[in-house]
C-alpha positions in Angstrom: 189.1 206.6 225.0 187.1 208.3 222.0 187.4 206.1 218.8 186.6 209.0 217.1 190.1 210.4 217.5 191.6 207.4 216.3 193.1 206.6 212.5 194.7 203.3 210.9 197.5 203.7 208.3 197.8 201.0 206.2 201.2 200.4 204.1 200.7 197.4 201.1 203.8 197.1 200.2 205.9 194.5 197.9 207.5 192.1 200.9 205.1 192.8 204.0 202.0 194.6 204.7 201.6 196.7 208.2 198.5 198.4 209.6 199.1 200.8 212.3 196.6 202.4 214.5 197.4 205.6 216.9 195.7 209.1 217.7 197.6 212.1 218.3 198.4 212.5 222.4 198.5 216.0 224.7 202.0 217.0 222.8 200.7 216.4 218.9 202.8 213.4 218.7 201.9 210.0 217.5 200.7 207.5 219.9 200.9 203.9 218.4 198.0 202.2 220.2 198.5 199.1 218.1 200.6 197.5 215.4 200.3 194.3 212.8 202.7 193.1 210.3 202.0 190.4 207.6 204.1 188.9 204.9 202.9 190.2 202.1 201.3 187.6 199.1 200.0 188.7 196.0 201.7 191.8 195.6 204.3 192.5 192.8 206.4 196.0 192.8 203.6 197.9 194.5 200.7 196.5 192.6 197.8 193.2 193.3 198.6 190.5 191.4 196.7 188.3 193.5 193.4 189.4 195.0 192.8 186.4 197.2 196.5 186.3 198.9 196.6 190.1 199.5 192.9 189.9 201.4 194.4 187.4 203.5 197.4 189.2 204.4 195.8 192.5 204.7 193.3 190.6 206.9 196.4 189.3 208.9 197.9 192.7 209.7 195.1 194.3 211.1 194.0 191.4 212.7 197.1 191.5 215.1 197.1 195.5 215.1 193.3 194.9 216.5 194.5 192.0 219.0 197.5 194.3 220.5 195.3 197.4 220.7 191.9 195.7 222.0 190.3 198.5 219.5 187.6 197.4 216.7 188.9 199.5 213.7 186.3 200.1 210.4 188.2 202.5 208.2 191.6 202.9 206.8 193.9 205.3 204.7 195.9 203.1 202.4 199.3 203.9 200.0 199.3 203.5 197.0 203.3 203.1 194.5 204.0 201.2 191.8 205.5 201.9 188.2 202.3 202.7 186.6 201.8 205.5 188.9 202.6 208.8 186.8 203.1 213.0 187.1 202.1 216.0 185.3 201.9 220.0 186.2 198.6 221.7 185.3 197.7 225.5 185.3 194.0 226.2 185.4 191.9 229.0 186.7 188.4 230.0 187.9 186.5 233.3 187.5 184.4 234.3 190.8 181.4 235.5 190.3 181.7 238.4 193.1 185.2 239.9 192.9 183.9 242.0 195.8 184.0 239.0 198.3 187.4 237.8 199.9 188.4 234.4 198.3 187.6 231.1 200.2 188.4 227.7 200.7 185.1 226.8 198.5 186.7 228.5 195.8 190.0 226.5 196.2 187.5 223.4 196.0 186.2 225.2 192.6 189.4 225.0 191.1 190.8 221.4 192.4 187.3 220.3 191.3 187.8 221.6 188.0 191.5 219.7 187.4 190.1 216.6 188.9 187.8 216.5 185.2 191.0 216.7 183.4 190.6 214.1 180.2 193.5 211.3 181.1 194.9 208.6 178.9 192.1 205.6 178.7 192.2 203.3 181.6 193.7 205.8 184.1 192.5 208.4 187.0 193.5 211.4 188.9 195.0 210.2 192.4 196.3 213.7 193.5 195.7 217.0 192.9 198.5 219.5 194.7 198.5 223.3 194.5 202.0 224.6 193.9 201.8 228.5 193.6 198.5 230.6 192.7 197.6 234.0 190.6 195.2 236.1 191.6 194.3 238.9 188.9 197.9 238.4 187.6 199.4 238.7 190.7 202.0 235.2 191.0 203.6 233.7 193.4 200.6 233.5 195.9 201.4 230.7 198.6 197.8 231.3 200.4 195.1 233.2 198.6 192.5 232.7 201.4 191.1 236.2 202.8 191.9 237.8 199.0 190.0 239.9 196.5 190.2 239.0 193.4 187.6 237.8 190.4 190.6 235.3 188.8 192.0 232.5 190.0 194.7 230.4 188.8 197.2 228.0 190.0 199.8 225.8 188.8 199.0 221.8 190.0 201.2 218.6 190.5 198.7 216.2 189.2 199.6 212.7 190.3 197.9 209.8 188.2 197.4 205.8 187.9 196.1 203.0 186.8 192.0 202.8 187.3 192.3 199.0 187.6 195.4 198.9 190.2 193.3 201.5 192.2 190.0 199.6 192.2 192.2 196.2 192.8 193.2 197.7 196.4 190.0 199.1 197.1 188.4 195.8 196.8 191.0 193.8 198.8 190.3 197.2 201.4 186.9 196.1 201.4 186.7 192.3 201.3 188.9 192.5 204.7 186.5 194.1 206.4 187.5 197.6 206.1 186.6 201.4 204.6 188.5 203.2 202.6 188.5 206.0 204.3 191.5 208.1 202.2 194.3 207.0 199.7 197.6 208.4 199.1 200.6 208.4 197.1 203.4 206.2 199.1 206.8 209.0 198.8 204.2 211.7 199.8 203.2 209.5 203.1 207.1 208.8 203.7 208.0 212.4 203.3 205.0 213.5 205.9 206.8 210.9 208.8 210.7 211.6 207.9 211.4 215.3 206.6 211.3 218.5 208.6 209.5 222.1 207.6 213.0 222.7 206.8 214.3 220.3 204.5 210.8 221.1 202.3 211.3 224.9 202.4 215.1 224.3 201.6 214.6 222.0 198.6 215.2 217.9 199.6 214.8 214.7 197.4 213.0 211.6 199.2 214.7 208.4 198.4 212.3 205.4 199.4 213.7 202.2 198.9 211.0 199.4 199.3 211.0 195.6 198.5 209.3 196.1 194.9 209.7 199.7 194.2 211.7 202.7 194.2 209.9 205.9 195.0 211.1 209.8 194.4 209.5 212.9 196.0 211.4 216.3 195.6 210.5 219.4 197.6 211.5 222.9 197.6 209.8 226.2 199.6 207.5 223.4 201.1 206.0 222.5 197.6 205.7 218.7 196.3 207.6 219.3 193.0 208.4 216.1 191.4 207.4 212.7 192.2 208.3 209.4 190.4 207.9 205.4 190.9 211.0 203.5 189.5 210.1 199.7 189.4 213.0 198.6 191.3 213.9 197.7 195.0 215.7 195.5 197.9 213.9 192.5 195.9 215.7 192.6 193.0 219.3 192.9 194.8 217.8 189.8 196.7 217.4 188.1 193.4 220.8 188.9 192.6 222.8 187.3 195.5 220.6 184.2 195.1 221.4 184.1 191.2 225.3 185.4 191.7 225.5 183.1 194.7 223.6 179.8 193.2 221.5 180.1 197.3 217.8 179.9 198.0 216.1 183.3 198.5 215.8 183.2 202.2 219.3 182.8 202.4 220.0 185.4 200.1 217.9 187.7 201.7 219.7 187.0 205.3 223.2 187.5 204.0 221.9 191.2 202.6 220.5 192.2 205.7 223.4 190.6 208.1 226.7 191.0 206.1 225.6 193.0 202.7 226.9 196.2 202.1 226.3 198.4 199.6 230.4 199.6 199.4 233.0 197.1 197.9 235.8 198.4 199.4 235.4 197.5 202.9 235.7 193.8 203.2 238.7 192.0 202.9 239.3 188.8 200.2 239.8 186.4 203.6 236.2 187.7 205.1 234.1 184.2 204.3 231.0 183.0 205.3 229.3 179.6 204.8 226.1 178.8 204.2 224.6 175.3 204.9 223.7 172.9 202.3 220.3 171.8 200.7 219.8 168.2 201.8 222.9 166.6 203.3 224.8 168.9 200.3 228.1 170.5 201.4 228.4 174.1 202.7 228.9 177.1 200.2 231.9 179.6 201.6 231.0 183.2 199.8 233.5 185.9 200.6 231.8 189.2 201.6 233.9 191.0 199.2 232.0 189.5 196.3 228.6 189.7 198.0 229.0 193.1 198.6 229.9 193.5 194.9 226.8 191.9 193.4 224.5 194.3 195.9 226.7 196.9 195.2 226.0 196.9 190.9 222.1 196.9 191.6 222.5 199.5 194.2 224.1 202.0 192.1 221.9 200.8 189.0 219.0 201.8 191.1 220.6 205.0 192.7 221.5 206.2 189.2 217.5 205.8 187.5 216.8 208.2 190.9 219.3 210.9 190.3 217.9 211.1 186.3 214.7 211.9 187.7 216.4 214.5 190.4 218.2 215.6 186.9 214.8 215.6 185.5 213.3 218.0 187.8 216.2 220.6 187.2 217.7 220.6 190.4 221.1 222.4 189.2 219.0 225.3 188.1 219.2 228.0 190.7 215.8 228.4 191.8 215.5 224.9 192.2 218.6 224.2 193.7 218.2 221.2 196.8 219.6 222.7 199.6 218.9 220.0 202.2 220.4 217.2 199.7 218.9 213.8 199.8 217.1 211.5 202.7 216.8 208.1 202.4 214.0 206.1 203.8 212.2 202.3 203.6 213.2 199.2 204.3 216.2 199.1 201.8 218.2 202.6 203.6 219.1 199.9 206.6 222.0 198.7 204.0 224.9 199.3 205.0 227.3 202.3 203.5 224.4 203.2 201.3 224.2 206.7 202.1 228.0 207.1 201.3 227.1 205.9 198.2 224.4 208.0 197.1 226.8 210.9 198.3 229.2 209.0 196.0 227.0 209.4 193.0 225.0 212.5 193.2 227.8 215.0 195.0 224.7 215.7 197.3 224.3 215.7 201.0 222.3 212.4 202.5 220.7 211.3 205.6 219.0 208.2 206.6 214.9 208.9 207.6 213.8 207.9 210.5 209.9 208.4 212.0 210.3 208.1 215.2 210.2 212.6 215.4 206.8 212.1 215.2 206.6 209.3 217.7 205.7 209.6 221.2 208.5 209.1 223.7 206.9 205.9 224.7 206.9 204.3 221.2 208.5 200.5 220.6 212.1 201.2 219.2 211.6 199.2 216.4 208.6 201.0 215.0 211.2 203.8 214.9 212.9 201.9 211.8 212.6 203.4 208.2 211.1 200.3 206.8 207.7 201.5 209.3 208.0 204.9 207.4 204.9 205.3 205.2 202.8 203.8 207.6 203.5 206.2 209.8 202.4 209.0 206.9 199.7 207.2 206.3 198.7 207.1 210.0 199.3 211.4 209.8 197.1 211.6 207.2 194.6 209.8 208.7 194.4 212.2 211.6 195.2 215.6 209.8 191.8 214.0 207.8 190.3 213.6 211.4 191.1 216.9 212.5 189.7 218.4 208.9 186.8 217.0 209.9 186.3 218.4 213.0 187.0 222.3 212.4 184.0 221.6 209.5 181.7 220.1 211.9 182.7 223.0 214.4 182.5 225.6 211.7 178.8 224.1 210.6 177.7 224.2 213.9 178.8 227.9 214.3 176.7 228.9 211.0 173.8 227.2 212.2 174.2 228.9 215.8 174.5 232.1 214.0 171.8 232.0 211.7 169.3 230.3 214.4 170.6 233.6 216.1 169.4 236.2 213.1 166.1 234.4 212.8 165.3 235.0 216.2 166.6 238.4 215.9 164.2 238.9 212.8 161.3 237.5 214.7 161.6 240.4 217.5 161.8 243.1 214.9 158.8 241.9 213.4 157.3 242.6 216.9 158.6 245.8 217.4 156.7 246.8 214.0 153.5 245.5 214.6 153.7 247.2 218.2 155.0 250.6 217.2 153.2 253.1 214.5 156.9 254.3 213.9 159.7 251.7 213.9 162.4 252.9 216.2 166.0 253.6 215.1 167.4 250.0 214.5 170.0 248.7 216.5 174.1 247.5 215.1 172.9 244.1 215.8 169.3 244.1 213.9 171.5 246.3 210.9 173.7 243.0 210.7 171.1 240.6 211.0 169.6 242.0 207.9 172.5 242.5 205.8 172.9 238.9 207.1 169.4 237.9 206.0 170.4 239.7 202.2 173.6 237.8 202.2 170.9 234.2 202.2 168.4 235.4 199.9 171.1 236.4 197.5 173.2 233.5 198.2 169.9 231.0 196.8 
């Protein structure tokens, strides 16, 4: 087995933390050679509040993802969410030196390099860069300039930013359990990579993650990131309500949500009890459903309607930004019952629940198929779409280097020829290109 062709996705989230390690198998699917899952300490609504506990649950995770899949792993690509997390759209633009060559992914670089030095409020960094549409000379709505001449470029960017201090807090709980940091990424974008088609992005569909601490948003339409957003709420804080509302501890609370919560009123009945045992020898509390499913059903909607001001935000009634493919619903918190009627209820949109398991192999443990497992899935993607970068530049360098090893040698016969030959004989295709070759380096240093 080649280690090289092996990633690690690593989710930090609110209630648990869950490494994942897979490669890619004969079919381009996902094969999950290992999984770990820890309770998650020291993290509040998607951000470190407690360096110590988070090291040892991080440590946890990928300590049973590394028992289960016998493989030593150094380096991971970690999410990143909470509500300090922010967006912005850009326009910038490059002028290229020779508009007589085609435009190339080193002039892309130019131009992401260039937004990257963008002056942000104090205390906060550039997390993503993403190209929406480009210009070249004028000409707009360019999806792929590559292979283009042109001496402008512009583009429009989503520029996704956060907090330095939250980002350098998980890079040092990364690397004080042992590990790289080997890419970081936005949580909705790594969701949206393991649950929605081509389709749905070209059509125009909003991402709903619902996770313990936080709430996260990512709209697409003709496969472009649009809009993302981080609202600071999740399944905790309806947790917290049935434990308030129901006077119960928070493991209780948390059971009756996931058992008998639902996030419609109207489907239990007023004799549809159950009882929880006491604390201590204390008599049982009866709760009818009807009421539990009340209490979960106010936060629900609270938190459905903060998303749909953001989908409201983006302009989605406008025609050209009209989401075709509605709404999907992913994380731990779309497992609640009748929640997708409900968001139907209150946005008039089309839902579905997201599941992973598309880009799981066959073979894959069912429950690993769950939405709660979604970003660590995306995360697992982007590590090996990173892997497979990788390899076309290696393959690419080694080609140049093959090619001009090829030209020098080609240059060293001709120098031959010459000192043979009074009269150099009519040069060759080959020796024309190694030459125009050779003027291509000079000039390029």
């Amino acid at each position: 087995m080649e280690h090289n062709d092996i990633s690690v996705g690593l989710d930090i989230g609110t209630t648990k933390i869950v490494a994942m390690i897979g490669r890619r198998n004969e079919y381009g699917k996902i094969e999950l050679l290992g999984t770990g899952k820890a309770k998650s300490l020291g993290v509040h609504r998607g951000v470190v509040n407690n360096i110590t506990q988070t090291i040892q649950s991080i440590q946890m995770a990928v300590d049973e993802a590394i028992a289960v899949s016998g493989i030593k792993i150094t380096d991971a690509v970690v999410g990143i969410a909470g509500q300090h997390i922010r967006s912005l759209q850009h326009s910038d633009y490059i002028t290229r030196v020779n508009a007589e060559e085609v435009i190339d992914d080193d002039d892309l670089d130019a131009l992401e390099k260039q937004v990257y030095k963008l002056v942000m409020l104090p205390g906060e960094e550039i997390i993503h860069v993403l190209p929406q549409e480009f210009k070249v000379d004028g000409q707009a709505e360019i999806t792929e300039p590559v292979g283009m001449y042109g001496g402008r470029l512009e583009a429009n960017f989503h520029v996704v930013v956060g907090q330095v201090s939250s980002i350098r807090n998980i890079g040092r709980c990364i690397r004080s359990a042992g590990l790289n940091l080997a890419g970081i990424t936005l949580e909705p974008l790594a969701s949206a990579e393991a649950v929605l088609s081509t389709e749905e992005k070209e059509a125009g569909v909003a991402l709903i993650d619902i996770g313990g601490g936080t709430t996260d948003l990512a709209i697409f339409k003709n496969g472009i990131i649009r809009h993302t957003a981080v609202i600071p709420f999740g399944g905790n804080v309806i947790t917290e309500d049935i434990k308030e509302g129901c006077s119960i501890i928070e493991k209780q609370a948390e059971l009756l949500k996931t058992r008998f919560g639902s996030a419609w009123p109207g489907e239990n009945k007023d004799n549809e009890i159950v009882s929880i045992p006491g604390l201590r020898g204390r008599d049982p509390k009866e709760i009818t459903l009807k009421n539990l499913s009340k209490i979960i059903n106010a936060r629900v909607v609270e938190i459905i309607e903060q998303v749909f001001l953001e989908i409201k935000n983006y302009g989605y009634e406008e025609p050209k930004k009209k989401l075709i493919a509605g709404i999907v619903i992913t994380g731990g918190g779309a497992q609640l019952k009748h929640l997708k009627q409900l968001v139907e209820y209150i946005t008039g949109m089309d839902s579905r629940i997201g599941y992973p398991n598309e880009n799981l192999a066959g073979d894959s443990d069912e429950s690993l198929s769950s939405p709660q497992y979604a970003t660590a899935v995306g995360l697992l993607m982007n590590g090996l779409k990173q892997l497979d970068k990788e390899k076309v530049r290696v393959a690419e360098q080694q080609k140049f280097e093959e090619e001009a090893a090829a030209v020098a040698e080609t240059k060293e016969v001709v120098k031959e020829v010459v000192k043979e030959e009074p009269k150099p004989p009519k040069k060759t295709i080959f020796e024309k290109w190694g030459e125009r070759f050779k003027d291509f380096l000079d000039n390029a240093e």
